[in-house]
N, C-alpha and C positions, 0 to 999 in steps of 0.2 A: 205509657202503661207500665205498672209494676211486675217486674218479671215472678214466673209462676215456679220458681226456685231461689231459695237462702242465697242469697250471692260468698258466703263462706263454707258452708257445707249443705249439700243437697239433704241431707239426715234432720237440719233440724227444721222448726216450722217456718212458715211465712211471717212478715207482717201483718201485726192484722189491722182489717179495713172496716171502715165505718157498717153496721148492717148484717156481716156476717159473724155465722156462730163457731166459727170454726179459722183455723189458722194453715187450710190445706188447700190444695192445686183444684181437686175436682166443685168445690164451691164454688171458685172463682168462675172457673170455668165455663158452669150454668149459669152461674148471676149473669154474665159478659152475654147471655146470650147463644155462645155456641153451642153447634150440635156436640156431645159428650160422647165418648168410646169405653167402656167398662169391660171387664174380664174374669173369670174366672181360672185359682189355680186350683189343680186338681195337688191336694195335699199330701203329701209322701207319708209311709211306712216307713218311718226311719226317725232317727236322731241325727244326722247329717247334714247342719247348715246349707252344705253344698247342694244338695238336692233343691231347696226353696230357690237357692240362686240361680240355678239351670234353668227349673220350670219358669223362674219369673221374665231371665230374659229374654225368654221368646218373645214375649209382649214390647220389649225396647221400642221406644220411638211411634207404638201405634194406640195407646191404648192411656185412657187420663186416670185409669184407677184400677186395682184388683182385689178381687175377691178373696178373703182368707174365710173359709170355709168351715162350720165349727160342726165336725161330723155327722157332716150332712148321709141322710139315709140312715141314721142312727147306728154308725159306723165307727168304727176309732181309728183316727189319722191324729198326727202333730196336731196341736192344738191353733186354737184359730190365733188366739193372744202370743204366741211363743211366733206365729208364723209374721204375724204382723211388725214386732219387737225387729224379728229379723231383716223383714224386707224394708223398713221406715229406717232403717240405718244406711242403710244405703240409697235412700234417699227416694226410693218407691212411694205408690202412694198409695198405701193397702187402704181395704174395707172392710171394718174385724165385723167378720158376721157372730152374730150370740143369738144359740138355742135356748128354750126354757127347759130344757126338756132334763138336762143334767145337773141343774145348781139353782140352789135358792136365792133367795134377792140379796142375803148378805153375800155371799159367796159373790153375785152378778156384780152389784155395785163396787168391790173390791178392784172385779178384773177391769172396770171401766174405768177407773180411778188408775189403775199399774197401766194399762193399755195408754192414756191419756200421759201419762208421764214419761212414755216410751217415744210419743210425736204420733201416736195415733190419730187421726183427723176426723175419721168415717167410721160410721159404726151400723149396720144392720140388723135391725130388730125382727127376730121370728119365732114362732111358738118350736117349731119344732116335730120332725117324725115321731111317730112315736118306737118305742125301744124293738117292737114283734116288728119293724122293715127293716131292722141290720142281722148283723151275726150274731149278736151276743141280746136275745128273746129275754132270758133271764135277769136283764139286770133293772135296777130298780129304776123306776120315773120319779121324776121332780113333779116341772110343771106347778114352782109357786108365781109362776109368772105367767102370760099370754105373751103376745108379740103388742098389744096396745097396752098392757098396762106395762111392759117393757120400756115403749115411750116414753111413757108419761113418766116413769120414771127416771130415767139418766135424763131429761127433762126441766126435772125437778134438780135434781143433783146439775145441770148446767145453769140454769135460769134461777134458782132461788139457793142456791151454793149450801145445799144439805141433805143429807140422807133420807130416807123415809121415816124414819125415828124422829127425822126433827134436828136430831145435832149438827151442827154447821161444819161443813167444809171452809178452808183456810186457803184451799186454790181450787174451782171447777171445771169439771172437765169442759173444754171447747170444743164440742166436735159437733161435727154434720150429723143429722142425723134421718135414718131410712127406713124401710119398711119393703117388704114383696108385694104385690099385688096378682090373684089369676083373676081375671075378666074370659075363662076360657072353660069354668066349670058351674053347672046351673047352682041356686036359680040365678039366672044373668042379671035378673031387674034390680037384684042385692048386689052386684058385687059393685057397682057405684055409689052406694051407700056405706057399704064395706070400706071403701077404698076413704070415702069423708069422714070416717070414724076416725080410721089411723091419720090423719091428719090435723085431728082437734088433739089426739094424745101427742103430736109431735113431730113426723115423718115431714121432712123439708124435701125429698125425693122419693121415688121407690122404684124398683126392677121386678119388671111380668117375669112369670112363668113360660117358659118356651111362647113364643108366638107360630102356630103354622096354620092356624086360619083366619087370615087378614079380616074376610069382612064382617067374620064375627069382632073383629076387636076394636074394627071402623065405628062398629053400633056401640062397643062400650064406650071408646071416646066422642061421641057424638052425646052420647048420657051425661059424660065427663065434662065436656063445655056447656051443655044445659046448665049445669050445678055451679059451672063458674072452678072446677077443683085445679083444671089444669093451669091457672093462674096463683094457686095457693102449693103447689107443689112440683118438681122437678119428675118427669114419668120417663124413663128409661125399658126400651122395649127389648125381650128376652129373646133371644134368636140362638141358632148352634144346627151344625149341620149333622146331617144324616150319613152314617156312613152304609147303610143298606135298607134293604125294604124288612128284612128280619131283625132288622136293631128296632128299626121304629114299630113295630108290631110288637116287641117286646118291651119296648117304652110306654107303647099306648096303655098297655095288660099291667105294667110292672109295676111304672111308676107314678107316686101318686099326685094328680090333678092335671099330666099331662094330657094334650086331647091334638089328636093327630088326624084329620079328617081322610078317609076314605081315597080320596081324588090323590094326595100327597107320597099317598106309598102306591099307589098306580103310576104315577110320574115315576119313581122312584127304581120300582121292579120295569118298565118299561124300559128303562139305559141301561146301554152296552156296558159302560162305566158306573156302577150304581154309586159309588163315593164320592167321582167329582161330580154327579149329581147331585147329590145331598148338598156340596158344596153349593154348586150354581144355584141350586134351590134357597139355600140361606142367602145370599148375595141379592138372589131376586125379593124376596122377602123385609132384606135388609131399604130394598130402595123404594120399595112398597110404602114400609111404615114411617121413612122419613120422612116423605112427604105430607102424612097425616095432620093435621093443625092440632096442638099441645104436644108433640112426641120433643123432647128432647135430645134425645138421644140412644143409645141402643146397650143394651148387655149382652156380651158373646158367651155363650158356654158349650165348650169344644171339648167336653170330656175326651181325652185321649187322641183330638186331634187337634192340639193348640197350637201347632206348627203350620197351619191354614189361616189362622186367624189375623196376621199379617196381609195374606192376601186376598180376603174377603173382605176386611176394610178396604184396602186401595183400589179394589176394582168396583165395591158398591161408591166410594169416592165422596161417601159423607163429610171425611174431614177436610172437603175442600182447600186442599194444599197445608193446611196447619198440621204442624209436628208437633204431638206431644212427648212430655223429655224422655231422654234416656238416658241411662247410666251412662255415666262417660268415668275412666281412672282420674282420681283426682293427682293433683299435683304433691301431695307427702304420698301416696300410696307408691307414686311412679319413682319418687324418690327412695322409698323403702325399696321398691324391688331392684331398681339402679344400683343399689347399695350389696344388694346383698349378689348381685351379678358379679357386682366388682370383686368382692369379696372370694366369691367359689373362683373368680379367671383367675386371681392371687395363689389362691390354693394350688392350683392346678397345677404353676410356673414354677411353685417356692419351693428349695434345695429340697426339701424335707418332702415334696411329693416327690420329686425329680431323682432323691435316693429311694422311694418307696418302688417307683418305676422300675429302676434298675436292679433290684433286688426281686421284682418280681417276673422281669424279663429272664434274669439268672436261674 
């Protein structure tokens, strides 16, 4: 089997293999069959590299892809495309989510084409909040796109190697390409037809909207294999845990298309512990929907609790023993900082600190 990392640098792409549209880790992945782990990071308020590298490593070793978030709740964070650049250089395997909500198709096509040239693989199509669910109400909406004709275009730009205008690309992007799906907000007999739209515009995968009522989403995939969809496309199921019975009461009210049955925050307000219940409730949740026939694989989103999400993998025990990678120091890195160790013990020793010493002991 071809290993699911560059044998020279984790940063750049794979090989690519007969079938697929893309030159990344998380394709493989599904194609092969296994069950799939995705993540979400929660994107910093900052200009600080280091910050994406923190939040990312939590995920080390558990998780085949992440989320770069393109201000989501119509909010402004680091951008999705700047967060992606970052983390694909060190060899991650982000998932540049794009809104319609902030940039027209010239502007979109631009960033898919920079994203694409940076080793971006994955890429996440959605319409988007609109501007009145963040801070900033006043500012102006796009929205010359949806999330299907989103598809259908970097689509187009992958498959027919040209713009919407018609003028040809010279190299096209090769990437996976996604879409969201809620199966968890009426009318329900739509959202299976919903979900086979996006899939004629292009979506080779997609990730639900929180799951917390399983056997509502039993009936959507049960609609799902009538239609034959879950053979035409990769479905990864949205899970994250609850950290109290007044987080999720304020989710159900706040946020929009989440739907949190009744029963779940009774559980919830019910334990001593209300957080590692939330937790064990994802965990439980989690071993629920693997079992379902078409589920691929799951999306964790642990807003503010991504330090859990390590241990709700290994204990729901989807990735049956399989490691997906993790950063490890490469071998010039560990060289570079060898060097420069050598260099400050040098300093330390030499006459010239050794009189600085004693002049300052004097």
């Amino acid at each position: 089997m071809i290993a699911d990392v560059h044998p020279h640098d984790p940063g750049l792409p794979l090989e690519p293999l007969p079938g697929h549209s893309s030159r990344g880790r998380l394709e493989r992945i599904l194609r092969r069959g296994e069950f799939a782990v995705t993540a979400e990071l929660n994107p910093p308020d900052s200009a600080d590299p280091k910050e994406v590298y923190e939040r990312a490593a939590i995920f080390d070793g558990w998780v085949d892809g992440i989320n770069a978030v393109d201000a989501s709740g119509a909010n402004c964070h680091m951008s999705s495309v700047a967060i992606c650049g970052l983390l694909t250089r060190m060899g991650y395997a982000p998932i540049m989510q794009i809104a319609c909500r902030d940039k027209n198709r010239i502007a979109i096509q631009g960033d898919i084409l920079g994203a694409s040239a940076m080793g971006v693989q994955n890429i996440l199509c959605l319409t988007g909040d609109g501007v009145q669910s963040g801070d900033q109400p006043g500012a102006k909406p796009v929205f010359d796109l949806d999330s299907t004709s989103l598809l259908e275009t970097i689509k187009i730009m992958r498959d027919e190697a040209k713009f919407l205008s018609g003028r040809k690309l010279t190299t096209p992007p090769a990437v996976f390409l996604g879409a969201a799906i809620n199966p968890f907000v009426p009318p329900f007999d739509f959202r299976p037809l919903h979900f086979a739209k996006k899939i004629r515009a292009g979506a080779q995968f997609v990730q639900s909207q929180y799951c917390y009522d399983v056997p509502l989403f039993r009936e959507f995939m049960k609609r799902v294999r009538d239609m034959g969809l879950h053979e035409q496309c990769y479905i990864l199921v949205g899970v994250g845990p609850l950290a109290s019975a007044k987080t999720a009461k304020w989710m159900r009210s706040n946020v929009p298309g989440v739907h949190i049955p009744d029963a779940v925050i009774k559980r919830i307000e019910g334990a001593a512990d209300q957080k590692e219940e939330g937790k064990r409730l994802c965990i439980d949740i989690i071993n629920e929907v693997k079992e379902i026939e078409g589920v691929q694989g799951v999306h964790v989103m642990a807003y503010r609790q991504e330090e859990y999400v390590a241990e709700m993998v290994h204990e729901s025990g989807v990735l049956k023993g399989r490691k997906p990678w993790m950063r490890e120091a490469r071998r010039d890195e560990q060289q570079v900082v060898d060097r420069l160790e050598g260099l400050l013990n040098r300093d330390a020793i030499s006459p010239e600190s050794m009189n600085a010493k004693a002049v300052h002991a004097e």
